[in-house]
Kinemage of the C-alpha trace (Angstrom):
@kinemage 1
@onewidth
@group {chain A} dominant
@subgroup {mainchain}
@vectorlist {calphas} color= white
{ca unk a 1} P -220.431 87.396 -184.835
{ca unk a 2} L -221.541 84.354 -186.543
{ca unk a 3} L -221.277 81.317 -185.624
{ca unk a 4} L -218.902 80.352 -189.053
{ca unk a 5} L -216.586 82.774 -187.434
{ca unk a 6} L -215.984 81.013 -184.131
{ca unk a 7} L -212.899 79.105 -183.718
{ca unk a 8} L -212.469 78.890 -180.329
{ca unk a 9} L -216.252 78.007 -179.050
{ca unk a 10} L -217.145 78.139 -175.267
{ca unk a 11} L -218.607 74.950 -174.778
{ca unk a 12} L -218.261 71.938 -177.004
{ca unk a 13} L -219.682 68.658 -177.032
{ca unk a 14} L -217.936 65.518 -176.772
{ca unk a 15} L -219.660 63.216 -178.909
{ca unk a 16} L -218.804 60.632 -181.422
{ca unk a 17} L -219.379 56.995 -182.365
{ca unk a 18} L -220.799 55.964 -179.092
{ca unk a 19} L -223.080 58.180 -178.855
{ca unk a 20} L -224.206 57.412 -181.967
{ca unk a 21} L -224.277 53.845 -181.338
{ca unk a 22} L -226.787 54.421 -178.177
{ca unk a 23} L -229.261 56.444 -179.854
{ca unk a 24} L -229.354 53.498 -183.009
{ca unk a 25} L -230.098 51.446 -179.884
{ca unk a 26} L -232.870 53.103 -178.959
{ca unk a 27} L -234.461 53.649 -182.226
{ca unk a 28} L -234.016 49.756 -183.149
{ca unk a 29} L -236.265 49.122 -179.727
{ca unk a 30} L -239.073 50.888 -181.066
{ca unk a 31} L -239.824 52.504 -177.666
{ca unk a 32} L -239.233 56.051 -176.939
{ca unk a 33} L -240.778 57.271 -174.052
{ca unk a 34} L -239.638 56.516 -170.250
{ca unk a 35} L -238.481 52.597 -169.996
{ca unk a 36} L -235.529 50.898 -169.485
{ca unk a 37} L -232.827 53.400 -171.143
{ca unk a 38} L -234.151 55.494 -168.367
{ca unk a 39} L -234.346 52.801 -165.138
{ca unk a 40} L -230.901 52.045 -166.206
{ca unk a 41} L -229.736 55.643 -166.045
{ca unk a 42} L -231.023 56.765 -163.015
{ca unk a 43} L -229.239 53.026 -161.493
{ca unk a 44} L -225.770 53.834 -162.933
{ca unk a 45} L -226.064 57.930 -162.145
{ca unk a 46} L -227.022 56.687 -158.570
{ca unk a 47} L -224.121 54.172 -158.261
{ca unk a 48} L -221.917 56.800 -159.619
{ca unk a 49} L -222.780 59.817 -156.887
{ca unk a 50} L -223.086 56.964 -154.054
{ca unk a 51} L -226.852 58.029 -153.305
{ca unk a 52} L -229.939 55.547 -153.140
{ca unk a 53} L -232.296 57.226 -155.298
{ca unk a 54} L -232.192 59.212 -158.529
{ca unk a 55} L -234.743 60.296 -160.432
{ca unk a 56} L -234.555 61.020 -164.580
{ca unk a 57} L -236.573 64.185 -165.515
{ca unk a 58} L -236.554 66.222 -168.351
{ca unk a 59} L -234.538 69.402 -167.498
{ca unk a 60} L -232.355 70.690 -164.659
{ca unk a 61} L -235.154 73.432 -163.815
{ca unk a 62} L -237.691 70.489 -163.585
{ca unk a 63} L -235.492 68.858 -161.168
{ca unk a 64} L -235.434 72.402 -158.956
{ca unk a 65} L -238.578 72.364 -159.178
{ca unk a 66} L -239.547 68.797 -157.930
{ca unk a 67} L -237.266 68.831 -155.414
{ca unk a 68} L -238.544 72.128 -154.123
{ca unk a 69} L -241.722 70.571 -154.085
{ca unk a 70} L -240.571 67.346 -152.147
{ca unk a 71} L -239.311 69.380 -149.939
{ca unk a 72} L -242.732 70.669 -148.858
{ca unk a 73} L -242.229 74.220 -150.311
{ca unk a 74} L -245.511 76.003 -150.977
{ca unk a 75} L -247.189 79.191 -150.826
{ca unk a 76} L -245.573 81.982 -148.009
{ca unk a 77} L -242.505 80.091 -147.932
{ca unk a 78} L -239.128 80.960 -148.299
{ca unk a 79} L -235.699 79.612 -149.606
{ca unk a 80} L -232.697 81.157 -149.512
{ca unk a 81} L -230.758 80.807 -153.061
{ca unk a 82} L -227.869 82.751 -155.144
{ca unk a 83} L -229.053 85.813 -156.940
{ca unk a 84} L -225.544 84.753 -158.593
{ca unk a 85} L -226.913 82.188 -160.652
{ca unk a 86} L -229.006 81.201 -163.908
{ca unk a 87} L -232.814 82.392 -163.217
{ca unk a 88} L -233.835 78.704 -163.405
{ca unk a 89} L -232.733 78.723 -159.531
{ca unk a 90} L -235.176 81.619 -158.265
{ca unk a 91} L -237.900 80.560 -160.693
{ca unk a 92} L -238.135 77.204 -159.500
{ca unk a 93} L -239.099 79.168 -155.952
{ca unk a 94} L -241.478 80.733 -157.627
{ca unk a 95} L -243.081 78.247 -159.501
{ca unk a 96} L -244.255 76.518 -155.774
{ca unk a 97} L -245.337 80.172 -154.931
{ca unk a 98} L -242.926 80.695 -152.264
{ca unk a 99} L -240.682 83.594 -152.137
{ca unk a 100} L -236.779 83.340 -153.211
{ca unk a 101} L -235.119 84.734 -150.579
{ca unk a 102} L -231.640 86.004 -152.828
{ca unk a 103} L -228.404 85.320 -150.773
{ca unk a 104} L -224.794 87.180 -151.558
{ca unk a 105} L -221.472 85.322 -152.305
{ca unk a 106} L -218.595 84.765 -150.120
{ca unk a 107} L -215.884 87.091 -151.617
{ca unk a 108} L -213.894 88.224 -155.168
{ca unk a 109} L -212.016 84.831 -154.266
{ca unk a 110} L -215.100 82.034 -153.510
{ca unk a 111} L -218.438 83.030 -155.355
{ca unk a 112} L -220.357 80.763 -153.677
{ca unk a 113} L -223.098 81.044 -151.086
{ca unk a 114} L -221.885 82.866 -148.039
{ca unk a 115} L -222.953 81.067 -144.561
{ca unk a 116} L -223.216 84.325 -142.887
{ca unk a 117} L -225.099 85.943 -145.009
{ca unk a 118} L -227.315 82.777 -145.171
{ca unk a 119} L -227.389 83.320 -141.242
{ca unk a 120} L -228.757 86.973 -141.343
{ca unk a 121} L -231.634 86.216 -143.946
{ca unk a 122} L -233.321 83.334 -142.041
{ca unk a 123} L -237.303 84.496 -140.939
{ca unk a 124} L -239.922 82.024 -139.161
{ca unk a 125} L -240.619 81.468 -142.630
{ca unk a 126} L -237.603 80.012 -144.117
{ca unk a 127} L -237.941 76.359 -145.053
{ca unk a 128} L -234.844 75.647 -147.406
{ca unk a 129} L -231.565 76.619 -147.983
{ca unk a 130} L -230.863 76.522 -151.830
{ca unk a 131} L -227.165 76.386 -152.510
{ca unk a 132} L -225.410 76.572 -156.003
{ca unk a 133} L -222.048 74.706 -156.659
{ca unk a 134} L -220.813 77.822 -159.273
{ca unk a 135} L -218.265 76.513 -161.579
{ca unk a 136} L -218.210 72.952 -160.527
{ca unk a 137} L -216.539 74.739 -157.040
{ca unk a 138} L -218.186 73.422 -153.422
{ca unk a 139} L -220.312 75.838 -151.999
{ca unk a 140} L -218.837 75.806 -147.803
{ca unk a 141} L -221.286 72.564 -146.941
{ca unk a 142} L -220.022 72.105 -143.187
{ca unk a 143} L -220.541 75.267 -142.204
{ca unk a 144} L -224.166 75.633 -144.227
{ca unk a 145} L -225.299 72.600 -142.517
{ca unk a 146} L -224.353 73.848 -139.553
{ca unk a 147} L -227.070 76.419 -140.018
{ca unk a 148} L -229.840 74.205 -141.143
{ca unk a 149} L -229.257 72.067 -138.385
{ca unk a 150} L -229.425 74.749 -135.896
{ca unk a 151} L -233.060 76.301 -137.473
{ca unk a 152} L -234.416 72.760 -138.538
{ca unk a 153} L -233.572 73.857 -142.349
{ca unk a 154} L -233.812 71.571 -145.504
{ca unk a 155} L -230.903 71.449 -147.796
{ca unk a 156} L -231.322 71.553 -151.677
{ca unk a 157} L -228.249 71.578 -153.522
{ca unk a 158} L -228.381 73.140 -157.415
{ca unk a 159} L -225.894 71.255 -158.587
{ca unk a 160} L -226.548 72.102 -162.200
{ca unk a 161} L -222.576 72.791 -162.601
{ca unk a 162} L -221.251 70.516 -159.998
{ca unk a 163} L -221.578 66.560 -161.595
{ca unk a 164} L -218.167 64.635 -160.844
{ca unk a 165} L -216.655 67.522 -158.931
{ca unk a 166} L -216.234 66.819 -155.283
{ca unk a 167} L -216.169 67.981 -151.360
{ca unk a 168} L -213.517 66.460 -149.623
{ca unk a 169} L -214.596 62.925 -150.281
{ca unk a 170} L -218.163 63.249 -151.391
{ca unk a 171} L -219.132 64.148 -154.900
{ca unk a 172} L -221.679 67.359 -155.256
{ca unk a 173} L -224.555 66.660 -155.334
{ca unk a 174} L -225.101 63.603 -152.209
{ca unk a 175} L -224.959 66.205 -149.773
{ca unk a 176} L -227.866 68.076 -149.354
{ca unk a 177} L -231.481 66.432 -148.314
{ca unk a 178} L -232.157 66.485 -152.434
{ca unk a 179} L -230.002 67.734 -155.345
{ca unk a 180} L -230.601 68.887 -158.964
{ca unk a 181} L -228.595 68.373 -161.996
{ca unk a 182} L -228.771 69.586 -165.667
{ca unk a 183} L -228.114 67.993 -168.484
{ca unk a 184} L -228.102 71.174 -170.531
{ca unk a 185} L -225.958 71.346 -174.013
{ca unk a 186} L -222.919 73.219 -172.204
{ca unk a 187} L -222.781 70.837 -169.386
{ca unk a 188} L -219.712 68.147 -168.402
{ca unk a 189} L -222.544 65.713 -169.128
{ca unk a 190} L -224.678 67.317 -171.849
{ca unk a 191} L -227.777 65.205 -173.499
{ca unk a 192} L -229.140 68.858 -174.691
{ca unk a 193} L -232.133 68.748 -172.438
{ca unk a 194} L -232.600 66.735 -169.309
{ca unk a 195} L -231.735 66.507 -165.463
{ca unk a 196} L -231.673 64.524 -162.072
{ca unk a 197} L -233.111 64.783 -159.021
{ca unk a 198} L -231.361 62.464 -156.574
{ca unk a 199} L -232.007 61.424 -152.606
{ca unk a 200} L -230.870 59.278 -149.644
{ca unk a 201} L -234.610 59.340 -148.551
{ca unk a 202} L -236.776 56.555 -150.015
{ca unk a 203} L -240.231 58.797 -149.346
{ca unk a 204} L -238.762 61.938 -151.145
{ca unk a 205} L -237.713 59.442 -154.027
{ca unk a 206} L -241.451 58.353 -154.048
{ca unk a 207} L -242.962 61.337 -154.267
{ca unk a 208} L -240.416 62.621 -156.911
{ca unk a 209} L -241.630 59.815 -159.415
{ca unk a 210} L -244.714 60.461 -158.746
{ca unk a 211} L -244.985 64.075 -159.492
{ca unk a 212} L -242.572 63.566 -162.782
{ca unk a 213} L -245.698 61.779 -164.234
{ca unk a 214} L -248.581 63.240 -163.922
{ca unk a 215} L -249.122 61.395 -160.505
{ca unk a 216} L -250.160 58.052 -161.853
{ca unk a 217} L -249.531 55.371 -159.788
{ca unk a 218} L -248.131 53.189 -162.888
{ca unk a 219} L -246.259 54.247 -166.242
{ca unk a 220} L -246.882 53.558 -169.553
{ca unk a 221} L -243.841 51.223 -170.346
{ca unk a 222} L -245.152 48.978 -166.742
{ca unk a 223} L -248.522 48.681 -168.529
{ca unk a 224} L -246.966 47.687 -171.868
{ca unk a 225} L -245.063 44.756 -170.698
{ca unk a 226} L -247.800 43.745 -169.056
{ca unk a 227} L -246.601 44.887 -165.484
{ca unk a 228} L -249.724 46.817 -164.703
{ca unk a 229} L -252.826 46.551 -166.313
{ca unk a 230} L -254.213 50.281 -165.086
{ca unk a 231} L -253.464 53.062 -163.379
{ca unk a 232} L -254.764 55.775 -160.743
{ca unk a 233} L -253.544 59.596 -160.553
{ca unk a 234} L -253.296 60.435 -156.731
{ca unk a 235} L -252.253 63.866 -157.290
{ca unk a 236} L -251.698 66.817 -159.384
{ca unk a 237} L -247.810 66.117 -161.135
{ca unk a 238} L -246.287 67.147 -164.343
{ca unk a 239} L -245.171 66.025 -167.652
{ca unk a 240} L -241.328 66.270 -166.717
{ca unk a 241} L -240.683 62.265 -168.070
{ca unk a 242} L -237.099 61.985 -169.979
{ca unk a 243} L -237.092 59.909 -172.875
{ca unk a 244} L -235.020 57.155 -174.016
{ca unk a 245} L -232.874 58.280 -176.555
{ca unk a 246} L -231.846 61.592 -174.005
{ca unk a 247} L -231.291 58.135 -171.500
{ca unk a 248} L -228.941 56.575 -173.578
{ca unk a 249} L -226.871 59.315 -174.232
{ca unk a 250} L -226.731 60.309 -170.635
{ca unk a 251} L -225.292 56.230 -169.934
{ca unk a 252} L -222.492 57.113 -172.864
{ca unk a 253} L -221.246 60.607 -171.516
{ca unk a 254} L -221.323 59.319 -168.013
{ca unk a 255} L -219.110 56.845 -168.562
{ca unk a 256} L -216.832 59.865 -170.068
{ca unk a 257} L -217.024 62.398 -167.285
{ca unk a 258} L -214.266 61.583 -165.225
{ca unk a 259} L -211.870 61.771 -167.764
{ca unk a 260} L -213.506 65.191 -169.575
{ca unk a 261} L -213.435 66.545 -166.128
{ca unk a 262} L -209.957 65.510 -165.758
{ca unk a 263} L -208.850 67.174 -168.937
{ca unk a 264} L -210.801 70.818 -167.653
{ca unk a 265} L -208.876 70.495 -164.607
{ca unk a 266} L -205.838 70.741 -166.395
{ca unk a 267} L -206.901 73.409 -168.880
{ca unk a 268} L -207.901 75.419 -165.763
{ca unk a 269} L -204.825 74.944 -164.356
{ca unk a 270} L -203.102 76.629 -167.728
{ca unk a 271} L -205.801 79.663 -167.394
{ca unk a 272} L -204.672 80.079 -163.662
{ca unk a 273} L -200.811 80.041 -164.507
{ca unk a 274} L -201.471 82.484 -167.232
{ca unk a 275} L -203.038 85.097 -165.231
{ca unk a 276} L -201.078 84.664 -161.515
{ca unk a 277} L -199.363 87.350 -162.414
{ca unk a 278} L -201.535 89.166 -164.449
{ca unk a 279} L -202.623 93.133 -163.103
{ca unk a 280} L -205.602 92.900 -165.073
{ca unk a 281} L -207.567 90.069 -165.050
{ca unk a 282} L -208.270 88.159 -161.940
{ca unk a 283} L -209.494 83.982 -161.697
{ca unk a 284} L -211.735 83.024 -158.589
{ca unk a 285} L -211.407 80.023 -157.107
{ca unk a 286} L -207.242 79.651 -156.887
{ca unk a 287} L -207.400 78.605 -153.133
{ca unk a 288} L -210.313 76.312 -152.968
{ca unk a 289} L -209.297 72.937 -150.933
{ca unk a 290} L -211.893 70.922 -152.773
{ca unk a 291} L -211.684 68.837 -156.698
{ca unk a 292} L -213.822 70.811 -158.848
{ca unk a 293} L -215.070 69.652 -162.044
{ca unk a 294} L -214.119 73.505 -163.963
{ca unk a 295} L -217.424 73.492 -165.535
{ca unk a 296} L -216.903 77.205 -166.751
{ca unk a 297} L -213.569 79.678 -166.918
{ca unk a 298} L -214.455 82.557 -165.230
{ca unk a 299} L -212.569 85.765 -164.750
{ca unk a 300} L -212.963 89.352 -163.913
{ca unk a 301} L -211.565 92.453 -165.572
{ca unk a 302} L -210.684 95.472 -163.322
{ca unk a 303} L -213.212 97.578 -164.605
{ca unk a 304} L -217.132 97.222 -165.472
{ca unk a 305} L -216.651 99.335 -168.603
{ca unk a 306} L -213.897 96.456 -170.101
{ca unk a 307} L -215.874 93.939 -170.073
{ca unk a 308} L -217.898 94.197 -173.705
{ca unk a 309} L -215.057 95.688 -175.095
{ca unk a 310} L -213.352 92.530 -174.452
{ca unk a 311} L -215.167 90.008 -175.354
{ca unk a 312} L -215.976 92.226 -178.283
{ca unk a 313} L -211.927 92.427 -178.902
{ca unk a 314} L -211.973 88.471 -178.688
{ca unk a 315} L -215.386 87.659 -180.630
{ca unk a 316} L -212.577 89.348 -183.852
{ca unk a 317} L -210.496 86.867 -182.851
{ca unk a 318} L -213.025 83.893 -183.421
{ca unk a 319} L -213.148 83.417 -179.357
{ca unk a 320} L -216.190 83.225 -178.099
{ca unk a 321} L -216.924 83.969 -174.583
{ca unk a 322} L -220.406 84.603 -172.476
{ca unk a 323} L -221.336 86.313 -168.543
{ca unk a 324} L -222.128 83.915 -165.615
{ca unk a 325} L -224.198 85.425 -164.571
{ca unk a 326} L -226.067 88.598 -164.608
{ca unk a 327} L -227.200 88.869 -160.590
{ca unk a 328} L -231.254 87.734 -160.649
{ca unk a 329} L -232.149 89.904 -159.007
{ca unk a 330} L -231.448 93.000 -161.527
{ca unk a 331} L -233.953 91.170 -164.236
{ca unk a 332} L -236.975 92.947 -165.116
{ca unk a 333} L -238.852 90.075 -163.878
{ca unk a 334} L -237.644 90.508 -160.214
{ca unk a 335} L -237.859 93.748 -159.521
{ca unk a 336} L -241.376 93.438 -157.676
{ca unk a 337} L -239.984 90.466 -155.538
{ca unk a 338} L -237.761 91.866 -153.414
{ca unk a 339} L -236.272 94.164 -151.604
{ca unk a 340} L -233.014 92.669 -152.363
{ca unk a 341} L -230.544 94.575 -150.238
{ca unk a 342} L -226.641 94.300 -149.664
{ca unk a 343} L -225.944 91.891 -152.297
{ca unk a 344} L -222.916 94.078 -153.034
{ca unk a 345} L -220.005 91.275 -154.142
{ca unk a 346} L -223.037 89.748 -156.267
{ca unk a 347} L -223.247 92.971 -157.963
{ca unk a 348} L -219.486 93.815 -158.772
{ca unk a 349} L -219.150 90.219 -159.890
{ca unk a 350} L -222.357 90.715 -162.136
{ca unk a 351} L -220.346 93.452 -163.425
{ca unk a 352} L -217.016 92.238 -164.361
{ca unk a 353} L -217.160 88.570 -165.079
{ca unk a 354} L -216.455 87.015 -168.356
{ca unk a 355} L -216.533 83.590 -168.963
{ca unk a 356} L -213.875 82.018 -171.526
{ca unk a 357} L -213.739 79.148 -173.183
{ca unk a 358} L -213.793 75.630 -171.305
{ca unk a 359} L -214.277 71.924 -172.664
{ca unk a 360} L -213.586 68.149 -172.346
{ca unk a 361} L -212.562 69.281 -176.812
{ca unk a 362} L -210.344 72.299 -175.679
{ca unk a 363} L -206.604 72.121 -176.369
{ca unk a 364} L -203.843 73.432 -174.584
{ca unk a 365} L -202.996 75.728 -177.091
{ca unk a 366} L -206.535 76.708 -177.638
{ca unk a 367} L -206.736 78.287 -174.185
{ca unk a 368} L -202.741 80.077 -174.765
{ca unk a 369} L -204.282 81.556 -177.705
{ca unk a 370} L -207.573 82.673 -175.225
{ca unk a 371} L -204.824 84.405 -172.761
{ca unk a 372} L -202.535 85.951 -175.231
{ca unk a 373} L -205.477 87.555 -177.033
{ca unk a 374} L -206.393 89.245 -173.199
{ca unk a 375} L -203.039 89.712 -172.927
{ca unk a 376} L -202.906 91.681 -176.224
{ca unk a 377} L -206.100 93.540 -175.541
{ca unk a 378} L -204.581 95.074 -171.909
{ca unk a 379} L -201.322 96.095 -173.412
């Protein structure tokens, strides 16, 4: 289907004159690397989540990654992660040359990380538990801490989906030892490329910046204004900088995230009433006792062999829908890594999910027309 055909889409941005504003902003500075768009993004993302430190880098996988790497992961290590996830989360693992150790989800109902199974897959050489907020929905923190309390465990939270949605009264992503955000185009705060690594611990915060840029001890805008005159590199880092102009639209859709989460609450809420009932198509999450942000719709169809015909029966409607996720550990690219072994709920999930429209631009009647087309097709 092409793209002219869509009518429903199943992400949208919401963009307009501010947006537009903050980008003139930056291009009237004349500076458009790392600087103050930045510093003041990482302040106001940090006063938002109610953490100390968080660091601006230039894509949710390069946040995994430095935080993995703060973390002290390295070679003949393991971290237990979601194979139900995007591959980002297991190749992060593997880019520190430790071993992704992938985890199965709670039930049909929660898809999140299951503490038990968590609990069975811990060796000597398990350093990190990895969890994934899917959907926006809290992964079952008390009890997951629990566990890396009782085996001396770090806590990394992928909180890729999870910005503005909450856990009883703490927002995803301040309650792990480190947490990663994306910035991705589909995302309740979308620059198109970008992410976050944020910490309550000042000497993971340090090393973070460090290994962002190359490892220099000073950054270019410091020795512009005059702030530094040279620099030193005390280790091996990255290029992972965010620019300015991704900055300053990160400020503007900050400031709109509560309310665009707000409004995919509510739209979730339709998509829930529309299918209580329903004998064919089942929505996760219904009994969760935490806020979620709804970052995706999610549902499953009763059979495996529905699924493409579906979304095939609502791409001729103009609807466009997607899977979250293929399980990681049936790519091509992972079949030498494991065993991976009972990761059965992962699998039927894997199988049977399609993901339906959700935006801050959807309309009411945008997601009645989603559910009367399903409707239609399982009459």
């Amino acid at each position: 289907m092409t793209a002219e055909k869509i009518s429903i889409p199943l992400a949208d941005l919401d963009y307009g004159e501010a947006e537009q504003q903050a980008v003139q902003r930056v291009l009237q500075s004349a500076w458009l690397t790392m600087g103050p768009e930045t510093e003041a993004f990482e302040s106001e993302f940090a006063a938002y989540l109610g953490v100390k430190h968080a660091v601006a880098v230039s894509s949710g996988t390069a946040a995994l990654h430095l935080a993995l790497l703060a973390a002290g992961i390295g070679p003949g290590q393991e971290v237990i992660c979601p194979s139900l996830s995007f591959v980002a989360t297991a190749n992060a693992v593997r880019y520190c040359l430790a071993k992704p150790v992938l985890a199965d989800v709670i039930s049909l109902e929660d898809w999140t990380l299951s503490p038990a199974d968590i609990e069975s897959r811990i060796t000597a050489r398990t350093r990190v538990i990895m969890v994934m907020h899917y959907g926006g929905h809290a992964c079952q923190m008390k009890e997951i801490e629990a566990i890396a309390r009782a085996h001396d465990l770090i806590i990394v939270e992928d909180a890729a989906h999870g910005i503005g949605a909450w856990y009883g009264q703490q927002k995803l992503g301040s309650l792990g030892d480190l947490a990663a955000f994306s910035f991705f185009s589909n995302k309740n705060l979308a620059v198109g490329e970008g992410g976050m690594v944020v910490t309550d611990q000042e000497e993971l915060a340090v090393t973070i910046r460090k290994l962002r840029s190359h490892g220099l001890t000073s950054q270019t805008h410091e020795r512009h204004q005059g702030r530094a005159t040279a620099y030193d590199v005390i280790g091996c880092g990255y290029n992972y900088r965010l620019d300015e102009i991704h900055s300053a639209l990160g400020r503007v859709q900050l400031g709109k995230l509560d309310a665009g989460n707000e409004k995919r609450r509510k739209l979730a809420a339709i998509y829930q009433d529309r299918f209580r009932a329903s004998r064919s198509v089942t929505v996760p999450f219904t009994r969760s006792p935490h806020k979620s942000n709804d970052h995706i719709a999610p549902i499953l169809v009763p059979q495996a062999e529905q699924r493409d015909l579906l979304r095939q029966a609502l791409a001729a409607r103009g609807i466009q829908t997607s899977v979250h996720y293929r399980p990681i550990h049936t790519f091509s690219a992972y079949r030498d890594q494991g065993p991976f072994e009972n990761l059965s709920l992962t699998e039927d999930i894997g199988a049977r999910v399609v993901t339906l429209p959700m935006s801050a631009k959807l309309t009411p009647a945008q997601v009645h027309l989603v559910c009367d087309a399903i409707e239609d097709f399982f009459s």
